[in-house]
N, C-alpha and C positions, 0 to 999 in steps of 0.2 A: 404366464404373467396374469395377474387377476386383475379384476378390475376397480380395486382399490387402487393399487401401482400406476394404472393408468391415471387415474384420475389425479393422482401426485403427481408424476411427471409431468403431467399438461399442466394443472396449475403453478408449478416452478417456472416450466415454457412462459408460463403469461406473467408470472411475478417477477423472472427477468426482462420479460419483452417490450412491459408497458411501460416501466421507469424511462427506457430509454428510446421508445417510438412516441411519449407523447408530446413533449416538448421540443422535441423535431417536428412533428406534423402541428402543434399549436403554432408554436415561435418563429417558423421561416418566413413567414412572410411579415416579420415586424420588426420593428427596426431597433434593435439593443440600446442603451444608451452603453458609451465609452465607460463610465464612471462602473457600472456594473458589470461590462466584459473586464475591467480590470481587475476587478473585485473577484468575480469567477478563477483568474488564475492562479488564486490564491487558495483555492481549494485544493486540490492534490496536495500541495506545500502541508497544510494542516490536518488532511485525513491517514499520511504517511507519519505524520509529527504525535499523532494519536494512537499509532499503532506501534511506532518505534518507542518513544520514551516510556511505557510501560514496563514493558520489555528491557528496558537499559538498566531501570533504576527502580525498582520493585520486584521484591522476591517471594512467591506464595502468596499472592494474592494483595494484602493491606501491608505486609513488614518494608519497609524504606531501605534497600542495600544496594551497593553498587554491584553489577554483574560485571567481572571485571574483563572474563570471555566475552562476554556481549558489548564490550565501552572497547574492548582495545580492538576488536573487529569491526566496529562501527567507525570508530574513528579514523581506521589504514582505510576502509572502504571510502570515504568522505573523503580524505586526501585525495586518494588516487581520481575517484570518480570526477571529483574537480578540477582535475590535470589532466586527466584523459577524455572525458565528457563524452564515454561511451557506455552504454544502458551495458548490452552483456559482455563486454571486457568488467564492468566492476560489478554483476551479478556473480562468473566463475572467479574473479578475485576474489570477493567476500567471500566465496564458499571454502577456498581455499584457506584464506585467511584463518577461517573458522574453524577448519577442519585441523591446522596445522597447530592452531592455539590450543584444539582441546585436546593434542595430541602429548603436546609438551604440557600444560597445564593439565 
């Protein structure tokens, strides 16, 4: 291993480390207001909504198409996951889902 390698793995270590040790060690001792921990929960909701609808409804970058493997697997996923309100029951369903549609399609 040389020590370029090194010097990339440890700054990855730190460019993941610090995002997530420094507003734990700033912010515990202060007191959030409600209105902004409410706010906060709405982040996942929007950074999964930015990586999914991409993906659903754009093909090759800028062209506007339905992917219709990607909308009928998202959407048996979304049912199911909202009936069963289990993370990996509706991780291997989608996989399945997906695997099955692009099997027949």
């Amino acid at each position: 291993m040389t020590g370029g390698m090194l010097v990339i793995i440890f700054g990855m270590a730190v460019v993941t480390f610090l995002p997530r040790f420094l507003p734990m060690a700033l912010l515990t001792r202060r007191v959030i207001p409600e209105k902004v921990k409410m706010g906060l929960g709405y982040i996942p909701t929007a950074i999964l909504s930015a990586i999914v609808f991409p993906i659903l409804f754009f093909h090759e970058g800028a062209e506007v198409a339905v992917q219709p493997l990607y909308l009928l697997s998202a959407v048996s996923v979304f049912i199911f996951s909202w009936k069963v309100k289990r993370l990996w029951a509706s991780v291997i369903f989608g996989m399945l889902v997906y695997w099955g549609l692009e099997f027949i399609l």
